[in-house]
C-alpha positions as CSV (number, residue, x, y, z in Angstrom):
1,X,2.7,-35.5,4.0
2,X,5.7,-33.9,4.4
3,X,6.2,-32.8,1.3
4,X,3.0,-30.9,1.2
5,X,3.6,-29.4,4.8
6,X,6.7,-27.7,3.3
7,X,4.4,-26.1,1.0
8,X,2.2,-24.9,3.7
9,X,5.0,-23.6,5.5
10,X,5.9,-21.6,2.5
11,X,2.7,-19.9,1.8
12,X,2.3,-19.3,5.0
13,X,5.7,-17.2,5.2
14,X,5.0,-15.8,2.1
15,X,1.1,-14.9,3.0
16,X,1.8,-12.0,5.0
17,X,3.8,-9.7,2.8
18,X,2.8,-6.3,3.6
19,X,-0.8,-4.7,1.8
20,X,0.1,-1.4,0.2
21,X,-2.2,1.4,0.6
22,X,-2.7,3.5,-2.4
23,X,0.2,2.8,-5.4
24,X,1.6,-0.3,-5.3
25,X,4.0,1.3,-3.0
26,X,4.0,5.0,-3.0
27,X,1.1,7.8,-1.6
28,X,0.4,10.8,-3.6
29,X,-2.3,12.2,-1.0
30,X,-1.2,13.9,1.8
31,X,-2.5,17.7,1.8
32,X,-6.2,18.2,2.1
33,X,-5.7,20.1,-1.2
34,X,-4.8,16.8,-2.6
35,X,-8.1,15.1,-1.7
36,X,-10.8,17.8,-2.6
37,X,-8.8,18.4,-6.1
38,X,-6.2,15.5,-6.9
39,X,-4.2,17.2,-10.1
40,X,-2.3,19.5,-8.0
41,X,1.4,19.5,-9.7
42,X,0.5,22.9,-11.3
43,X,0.1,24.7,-7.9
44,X,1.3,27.6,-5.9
45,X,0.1,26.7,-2.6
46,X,2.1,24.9,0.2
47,X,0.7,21.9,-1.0
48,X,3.0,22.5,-3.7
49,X,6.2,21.5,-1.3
50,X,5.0,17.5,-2.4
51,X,3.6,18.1,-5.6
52,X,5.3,20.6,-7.5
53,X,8.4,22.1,-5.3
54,X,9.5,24.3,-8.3
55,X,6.2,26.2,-8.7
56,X,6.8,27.8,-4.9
57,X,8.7,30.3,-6.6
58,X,5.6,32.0,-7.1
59,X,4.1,30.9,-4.1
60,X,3.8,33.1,-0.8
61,X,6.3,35.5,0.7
62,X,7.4,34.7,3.9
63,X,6.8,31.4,6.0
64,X,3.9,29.5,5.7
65,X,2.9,25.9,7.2
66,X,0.2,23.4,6.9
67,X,-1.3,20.6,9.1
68,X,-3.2,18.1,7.8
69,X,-5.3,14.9,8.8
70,X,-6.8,12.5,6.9
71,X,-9.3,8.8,7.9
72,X,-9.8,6.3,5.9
73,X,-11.6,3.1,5.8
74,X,-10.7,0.2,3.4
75,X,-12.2,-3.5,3.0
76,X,-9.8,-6.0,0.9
77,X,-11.9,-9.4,0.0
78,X,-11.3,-12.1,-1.4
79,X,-13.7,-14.4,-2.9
80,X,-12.9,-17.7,-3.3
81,X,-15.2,-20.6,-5.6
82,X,-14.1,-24.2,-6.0
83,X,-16.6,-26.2,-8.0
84,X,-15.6,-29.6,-6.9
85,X,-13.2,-29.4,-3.5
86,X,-13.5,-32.6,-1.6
87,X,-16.5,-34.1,-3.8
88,X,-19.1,-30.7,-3.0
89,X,-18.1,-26.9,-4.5
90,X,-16.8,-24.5,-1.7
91,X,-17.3,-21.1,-1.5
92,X,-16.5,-18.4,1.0
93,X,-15.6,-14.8,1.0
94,X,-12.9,-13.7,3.0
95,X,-13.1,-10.3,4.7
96,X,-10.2,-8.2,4.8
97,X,-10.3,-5.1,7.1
98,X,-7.6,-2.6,6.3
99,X,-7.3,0.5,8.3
100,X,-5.0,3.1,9.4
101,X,-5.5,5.4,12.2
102,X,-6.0,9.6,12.1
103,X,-3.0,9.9,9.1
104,X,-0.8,13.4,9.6
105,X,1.4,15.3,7.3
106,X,3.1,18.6,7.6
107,X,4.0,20.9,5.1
108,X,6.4,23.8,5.9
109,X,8.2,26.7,3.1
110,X,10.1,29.9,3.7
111,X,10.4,32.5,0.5
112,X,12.8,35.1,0.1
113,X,12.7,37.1,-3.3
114,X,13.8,33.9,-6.0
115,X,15.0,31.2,-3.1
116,X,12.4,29.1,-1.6
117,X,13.1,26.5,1.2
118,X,10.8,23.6,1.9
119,X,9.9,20.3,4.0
120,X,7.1,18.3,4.4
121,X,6.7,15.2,6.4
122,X,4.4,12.2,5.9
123,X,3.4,8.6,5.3
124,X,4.6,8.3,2.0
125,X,4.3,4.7,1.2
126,X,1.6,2.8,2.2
127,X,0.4,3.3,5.0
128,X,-1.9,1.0,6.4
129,X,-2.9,-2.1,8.7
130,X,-4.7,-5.2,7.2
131,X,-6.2,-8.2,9.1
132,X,-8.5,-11.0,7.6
133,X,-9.9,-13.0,11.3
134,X,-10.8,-16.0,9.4
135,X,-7.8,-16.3,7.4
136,X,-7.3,-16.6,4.1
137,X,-8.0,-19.4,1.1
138,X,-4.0,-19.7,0.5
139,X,-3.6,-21.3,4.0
140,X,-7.5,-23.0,4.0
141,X,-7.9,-25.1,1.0
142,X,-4.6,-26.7,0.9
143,X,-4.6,-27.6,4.9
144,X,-8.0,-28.8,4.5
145,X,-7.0,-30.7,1.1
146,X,-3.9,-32.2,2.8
147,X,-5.8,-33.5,6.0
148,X,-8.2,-35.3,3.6
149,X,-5.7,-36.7,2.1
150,X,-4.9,-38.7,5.7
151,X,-8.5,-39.3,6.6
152,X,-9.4,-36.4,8.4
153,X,-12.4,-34.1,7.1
154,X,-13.3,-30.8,7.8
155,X,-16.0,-32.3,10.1
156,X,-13.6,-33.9,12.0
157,X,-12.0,-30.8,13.5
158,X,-11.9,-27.2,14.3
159,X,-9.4,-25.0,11.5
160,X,-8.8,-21.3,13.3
161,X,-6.5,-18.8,11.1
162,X,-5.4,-15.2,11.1
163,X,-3.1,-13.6,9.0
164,X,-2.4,-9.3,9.4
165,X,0.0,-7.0,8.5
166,X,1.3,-3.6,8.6
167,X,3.4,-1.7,6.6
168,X,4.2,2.2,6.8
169,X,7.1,4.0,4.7
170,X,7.6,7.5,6.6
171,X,9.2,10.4,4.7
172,X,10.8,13.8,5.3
173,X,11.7,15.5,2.7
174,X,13.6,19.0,2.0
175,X,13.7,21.3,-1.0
176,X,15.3,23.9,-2.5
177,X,13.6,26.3,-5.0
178,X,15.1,29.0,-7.4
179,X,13.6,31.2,-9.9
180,X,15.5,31.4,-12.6
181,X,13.9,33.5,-14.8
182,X,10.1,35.5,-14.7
183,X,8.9,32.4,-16.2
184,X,11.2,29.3,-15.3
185,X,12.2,27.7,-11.6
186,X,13.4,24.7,-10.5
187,X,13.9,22.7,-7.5
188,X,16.1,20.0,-6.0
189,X,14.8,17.9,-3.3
190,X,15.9,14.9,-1.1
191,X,13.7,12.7,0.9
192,X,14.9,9.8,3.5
193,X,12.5,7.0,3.6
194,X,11.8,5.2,6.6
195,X,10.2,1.5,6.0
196,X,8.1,0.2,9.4
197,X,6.3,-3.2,9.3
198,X,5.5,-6.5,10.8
199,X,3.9,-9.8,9.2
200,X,2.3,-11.8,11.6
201,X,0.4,-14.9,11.2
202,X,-0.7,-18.2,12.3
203,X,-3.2,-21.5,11.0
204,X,-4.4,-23.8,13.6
205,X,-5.9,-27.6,13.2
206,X,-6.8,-29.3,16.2
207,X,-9.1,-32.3,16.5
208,X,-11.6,-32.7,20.0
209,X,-9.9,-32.4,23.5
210,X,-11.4,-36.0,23.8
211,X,-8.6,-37.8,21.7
212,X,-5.7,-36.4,24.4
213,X,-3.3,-33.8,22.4
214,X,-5.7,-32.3,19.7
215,X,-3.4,-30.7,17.4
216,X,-2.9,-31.5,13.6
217,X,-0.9,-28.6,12.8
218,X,0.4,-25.5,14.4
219,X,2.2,-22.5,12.1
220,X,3.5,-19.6,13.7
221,X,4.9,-16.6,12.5
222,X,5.4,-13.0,14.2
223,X,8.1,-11.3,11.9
224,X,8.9,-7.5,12.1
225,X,11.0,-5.4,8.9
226,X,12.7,-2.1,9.6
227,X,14.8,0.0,6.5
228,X,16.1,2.7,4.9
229,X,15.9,4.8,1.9
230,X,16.8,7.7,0.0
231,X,15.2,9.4,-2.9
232,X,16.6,12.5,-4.7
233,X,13.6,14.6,-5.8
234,X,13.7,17.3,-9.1
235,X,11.0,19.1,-10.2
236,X,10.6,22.3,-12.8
237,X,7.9,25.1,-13.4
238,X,6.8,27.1,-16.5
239,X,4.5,29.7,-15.3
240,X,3.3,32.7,-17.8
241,X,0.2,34.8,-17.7
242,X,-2.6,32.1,-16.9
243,X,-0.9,28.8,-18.1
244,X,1.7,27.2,-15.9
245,X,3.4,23.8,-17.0
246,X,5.2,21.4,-14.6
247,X,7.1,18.3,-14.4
248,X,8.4,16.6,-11.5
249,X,10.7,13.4,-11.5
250,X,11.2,11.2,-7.8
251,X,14.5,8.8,-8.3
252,X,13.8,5.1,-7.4
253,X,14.0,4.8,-3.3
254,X,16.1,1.2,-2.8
255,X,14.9,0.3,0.9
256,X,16.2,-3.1,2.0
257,X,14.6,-4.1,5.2
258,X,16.1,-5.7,8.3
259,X,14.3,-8.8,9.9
260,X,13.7,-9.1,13.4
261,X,11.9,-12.4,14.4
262,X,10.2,-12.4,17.2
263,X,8.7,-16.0,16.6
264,X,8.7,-18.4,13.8
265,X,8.0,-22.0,14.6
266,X,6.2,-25.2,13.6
267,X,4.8,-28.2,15.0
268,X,2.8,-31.1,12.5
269,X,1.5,-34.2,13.5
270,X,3.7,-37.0,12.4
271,X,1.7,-39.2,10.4
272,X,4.2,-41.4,8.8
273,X,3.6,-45.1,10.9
274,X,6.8,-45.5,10.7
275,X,7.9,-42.9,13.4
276,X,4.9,-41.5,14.8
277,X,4.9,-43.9,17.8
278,X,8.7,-42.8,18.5
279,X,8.1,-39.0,17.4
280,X,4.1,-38.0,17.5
281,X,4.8,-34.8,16.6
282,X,7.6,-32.7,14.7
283,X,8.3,-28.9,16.1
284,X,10.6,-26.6,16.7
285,X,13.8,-26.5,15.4
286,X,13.4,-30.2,13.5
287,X,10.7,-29.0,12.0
288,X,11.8,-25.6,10.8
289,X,14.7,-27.7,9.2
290,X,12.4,-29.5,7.0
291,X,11.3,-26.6,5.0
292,X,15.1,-25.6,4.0
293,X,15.5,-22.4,2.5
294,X,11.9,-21.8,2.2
295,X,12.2,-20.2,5.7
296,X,15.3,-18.1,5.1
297,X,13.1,-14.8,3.8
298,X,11.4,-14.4,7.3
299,X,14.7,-15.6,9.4
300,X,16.3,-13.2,12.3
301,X,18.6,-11.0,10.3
302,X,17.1,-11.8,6.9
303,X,16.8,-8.7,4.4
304,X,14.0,-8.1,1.6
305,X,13.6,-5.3,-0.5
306,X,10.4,-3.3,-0.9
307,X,11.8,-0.4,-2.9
308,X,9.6,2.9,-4.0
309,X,9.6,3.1,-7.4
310,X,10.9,6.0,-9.9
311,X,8.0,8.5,-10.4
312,X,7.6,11.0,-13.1
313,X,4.6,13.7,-12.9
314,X,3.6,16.0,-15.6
315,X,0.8,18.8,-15.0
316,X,-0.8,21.8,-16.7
317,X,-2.7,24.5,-15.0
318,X,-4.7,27.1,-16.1
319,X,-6.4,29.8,-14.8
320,X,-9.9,31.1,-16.7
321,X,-10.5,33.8,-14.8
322,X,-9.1,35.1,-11.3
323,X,-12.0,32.7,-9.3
324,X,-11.7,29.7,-11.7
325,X,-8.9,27.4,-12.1
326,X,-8.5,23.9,-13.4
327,X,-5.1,21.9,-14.1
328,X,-4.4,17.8,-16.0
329,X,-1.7,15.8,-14.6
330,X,-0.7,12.5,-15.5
331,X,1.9,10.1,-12.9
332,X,3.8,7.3,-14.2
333,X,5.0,4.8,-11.5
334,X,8.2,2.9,-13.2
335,X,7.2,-0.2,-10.6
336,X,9.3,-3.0,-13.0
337,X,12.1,-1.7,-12.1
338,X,11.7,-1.7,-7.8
339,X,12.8,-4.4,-6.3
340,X,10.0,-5.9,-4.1
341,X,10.1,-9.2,-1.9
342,X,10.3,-12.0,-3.8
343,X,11.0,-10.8,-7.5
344,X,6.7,-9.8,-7.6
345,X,8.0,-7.0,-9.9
346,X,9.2,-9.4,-12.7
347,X,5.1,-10.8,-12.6
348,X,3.7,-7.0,-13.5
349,X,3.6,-6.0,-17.4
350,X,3.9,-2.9,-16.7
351,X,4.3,0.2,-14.6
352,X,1.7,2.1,-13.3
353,X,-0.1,4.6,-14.9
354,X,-2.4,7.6,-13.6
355,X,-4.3,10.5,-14.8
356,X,-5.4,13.3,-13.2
357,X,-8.1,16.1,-13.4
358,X,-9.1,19.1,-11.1
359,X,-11.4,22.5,-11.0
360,X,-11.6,24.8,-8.7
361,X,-13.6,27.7,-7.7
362,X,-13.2,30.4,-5.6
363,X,-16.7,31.7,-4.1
364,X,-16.1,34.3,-2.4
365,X,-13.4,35.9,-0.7
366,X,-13.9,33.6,1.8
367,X,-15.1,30.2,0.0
368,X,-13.5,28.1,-2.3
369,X,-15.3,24.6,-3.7
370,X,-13.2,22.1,-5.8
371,X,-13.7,17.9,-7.1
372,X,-11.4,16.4,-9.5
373,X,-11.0,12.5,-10.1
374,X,-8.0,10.5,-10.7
375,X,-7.5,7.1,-12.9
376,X,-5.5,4.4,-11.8
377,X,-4.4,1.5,-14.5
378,X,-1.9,-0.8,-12.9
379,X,0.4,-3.1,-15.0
380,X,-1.5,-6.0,-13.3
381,X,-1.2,-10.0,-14.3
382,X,-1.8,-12.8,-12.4
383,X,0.7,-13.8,-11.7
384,X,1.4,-10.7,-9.1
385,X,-1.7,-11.1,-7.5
386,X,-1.7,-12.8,-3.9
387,X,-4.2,-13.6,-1.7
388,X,-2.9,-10.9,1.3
389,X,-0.9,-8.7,-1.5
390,X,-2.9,-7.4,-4.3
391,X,-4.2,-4.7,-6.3
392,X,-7.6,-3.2,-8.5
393,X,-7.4,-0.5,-11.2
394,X,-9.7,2.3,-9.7
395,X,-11.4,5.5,-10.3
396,X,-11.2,8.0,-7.6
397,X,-13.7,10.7,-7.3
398,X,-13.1,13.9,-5.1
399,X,-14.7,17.3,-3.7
400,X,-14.4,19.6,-1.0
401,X,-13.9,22.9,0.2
402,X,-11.3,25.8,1.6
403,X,-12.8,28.4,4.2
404,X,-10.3,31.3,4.5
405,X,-11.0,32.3,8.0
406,X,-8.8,35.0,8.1
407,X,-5.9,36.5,5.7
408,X,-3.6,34.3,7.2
409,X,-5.4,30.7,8.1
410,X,-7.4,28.5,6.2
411,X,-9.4,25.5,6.7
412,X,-9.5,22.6,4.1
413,X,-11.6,19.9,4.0
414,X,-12.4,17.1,1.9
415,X,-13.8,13.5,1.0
416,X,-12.9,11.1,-1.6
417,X,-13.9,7.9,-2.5
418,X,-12.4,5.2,-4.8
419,X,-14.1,2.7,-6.9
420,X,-12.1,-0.4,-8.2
421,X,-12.6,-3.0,-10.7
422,X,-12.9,-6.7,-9.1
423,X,-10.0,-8.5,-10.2
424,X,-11.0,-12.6,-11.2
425,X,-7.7,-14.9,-10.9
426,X,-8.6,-18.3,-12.8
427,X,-6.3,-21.5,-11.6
428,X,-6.4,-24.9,-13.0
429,X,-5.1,-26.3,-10.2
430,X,-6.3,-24.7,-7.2
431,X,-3.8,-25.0,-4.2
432,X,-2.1,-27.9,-5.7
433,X,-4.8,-29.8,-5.4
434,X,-5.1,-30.5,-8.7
435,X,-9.0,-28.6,-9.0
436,X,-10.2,-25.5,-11.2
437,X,-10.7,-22.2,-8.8
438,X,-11.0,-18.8,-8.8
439,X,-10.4,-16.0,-6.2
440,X,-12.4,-12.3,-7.2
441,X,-10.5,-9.4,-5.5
442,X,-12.4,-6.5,-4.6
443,X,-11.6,-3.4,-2.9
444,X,-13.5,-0.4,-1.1
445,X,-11.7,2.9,0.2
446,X,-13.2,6.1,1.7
447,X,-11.1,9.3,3.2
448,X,-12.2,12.1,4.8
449,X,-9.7,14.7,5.4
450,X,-9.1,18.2,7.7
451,X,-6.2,20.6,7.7
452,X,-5.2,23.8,8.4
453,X,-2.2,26.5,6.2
454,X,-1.3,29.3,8.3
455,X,0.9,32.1,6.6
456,X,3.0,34.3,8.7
């Protein structure tokens, strides 16, 4: 038994790496703009301080800032199918919630004739909160499979398990704009990353009260990560007549995160006959030193990596007439070469790969409408997909609107909703048990969003 309670131990460490929100590990939304549009790396606007810094050289004269707020609401499931687990098939979906509350960002630029300065600050990676109540099939079906190995069914006790995590990158970053000619600018940026997180987690099996000390096995784990990055940031802008073409390139961000361990501790039922009467139970300390090195990731002090990648943006704009406008974009995310926790990068084929589309349509003098939709193709295998870290390709699908409430404010708002392809992970030997399974990932995400651009 104890070799298999090692492996527990080890997923269950390794279970609550954090759940990225949007990339893999980068945002691209954080104006309003953004949401009711998506391929903004051709504009003017203050939005323009994230998306294409360079192209504020023909942006406005003068100070201008922008608040914005966006909501969304995520479910991450898993569905897990077992033809023949324990003589019957098992079958259970486990609901993820993921959430993240009221989501700010604040965009700020000052022109002067061919200078521009600029800063924005925001939740640039990730981003988000994720808890499944019930647990999760990585800790389930191999406790459940172990204890039936010893006699003891699922009928014979009471499993309890929760896993959750959070993970937020924070970012402010500053730019610095020149035109260089009528028709060329560029920009150099810099943006300090600041990585906030915790994994927390526990699986509890504990017979009836009746039989004196009911516990078969007790995992603990309350584990928070704190680091630092920095990410140079250069961008260019071609802008002539009605055409403008952009390019934008973010350096790799190399955070390494700090562990502080609040609690991470095990106690197991000794079921060797040998020492059970002298030792009923293993915990603590002795039974942390059992699982070697397979606990040095989450130890006090320990430091993982969970690096942004490199991020190259490309975008044409064009204007058809002074009320219509409509821009391309395409994003490549170079995510084989960030270091995340445990070497996951090394499973991906590839780098991530978006494209981009956006209209927009100026009523009035007062009214502006706009929708645009984005494709997301991750370099996905299965061997990167986990149970409480993993990702769908998706279609997004925007619109919104801009009410220009006066010749210096305007309100923004927006919804957008993305629709992902289920992801089916086929294992011939399902939790080591030595069964076929399959786990079906599926993902739902809706934002709404409101902000407000004041120019002075």
């Amino acid at each position: 038994m104890e070799r298999e309670l090692r492996l527990l131990l080890f997923l269950l460490l390794f279970a609550v790496l954090p759940v990225c929100a949007g990339g893999l590990m980068t945002n691209t939304n954080y104006h309003i703009a953004f949401d009711r549009m998506f391929a903004r790396g051709a504009t003017f606007d203050i939005d323009a301080t994230y998306s294409n810094p360079a192209g504020l050289a023909w942006g406005h004269e003068g100070l201008q800032l922008s608040l914005n707020f966006q909501k969304p609401w995520q479910n991450r499931d898993i569905e897990t199918t077992i033809p023949d687990f324990l003589g019957q098939e098992f079958h259970q979906k486990y609901n993820g919630k993921a959430s993240a509350p009221i989501v700010p960002a604040l965009f700020g630029s000052y022109k002067k004739d061919r200078w521009v300065v600029s800063s924005m600050i925001g939740i640039v990676g990730s981003g988000g909160f994720v808890e499944y109540d019930e647990g999760i099939p990585m800790f389930e079906v191999p406790i459940r499979g172990l204890l039936a190995q010893n006699g003891i069914m699922p009928k014979d006790y009471a499993y309890m398990a929760n896993m959750k995590g959070k993970q937020y990158i924070y970012g402010g970053q500053l730019n610095f704009t020149y035109k260089i000619t009528d028709f060329l600018s560029a920009a150099v940026g810099m943006r300090a990353n600041y990585y906030d997180g915790y994994n927390r987690g526990y699986v509890n099996a504990i017979l009836p009260i009746s039989v004196g000390d009911p516990t078969l096995i007790d995992l603990q784990l309350d584990c928070l990560q704190k680091g630092w990055g920095f990410a140079p940031i250069v961008s260019v802008d071609f802008h002539q007549g009605p055409l403008t073409l952009a390019a934008r390139y973010e350096f790799r961000t190399k955070i390494n995160t700090e562990n502080d361990t609040k609690q991470l501790d095990a106690r197991i039922r000794n079921t060797d006959p040998n020492t059970a009467v002298v030792m009923p139970y293993i915990e603590g300390a002795l039974a942390l030193q059992q699982f070697g090195d397979k606990v040095a990731a989450y130890q006090d002090g320990a430091k993982t990596r969970y690096d942004m990648p490199a991020l190259l943006t490309v975008a044409l704009g064009y204007e058809f007439s002074p009320q219509l406008r409509a821009s391309v974009e395409y994003h490549f995310f170079d995510d084989k070469n960030a270091k995340m926790a445990g070497n996951r990068q090394d499973e991906l084929e590839g780098g991530t790969n978006e494209f981009l589309a956006g209209v927009e349509y100026d009523i009035n003098d007062k009214f502006t409408v706009s929708c645009g939709g984005q494709r997301t193709d991750y370099g996905l295998s299965d061997g990167y997909q986990q149970n409480t870290s993993f990702a769908c390709d998706s279609y997004s699908f925007g619109l919104g609107g801009a009410w220009n409430i006066n010749e210096k404010m305007r309100l923004n708002v927006s919804y957008f909703k993305t629709i992902y392809s289920d992801y089916t992970k086929v294992l011939t030997n399902y939790g080591g048990l030595g069964v076929p399974g399959k786990d079906v990932y599926s993902r739902t995400n809706d934002v709404i969003g409101i902000g407000i651009d004041y120019k002075f």
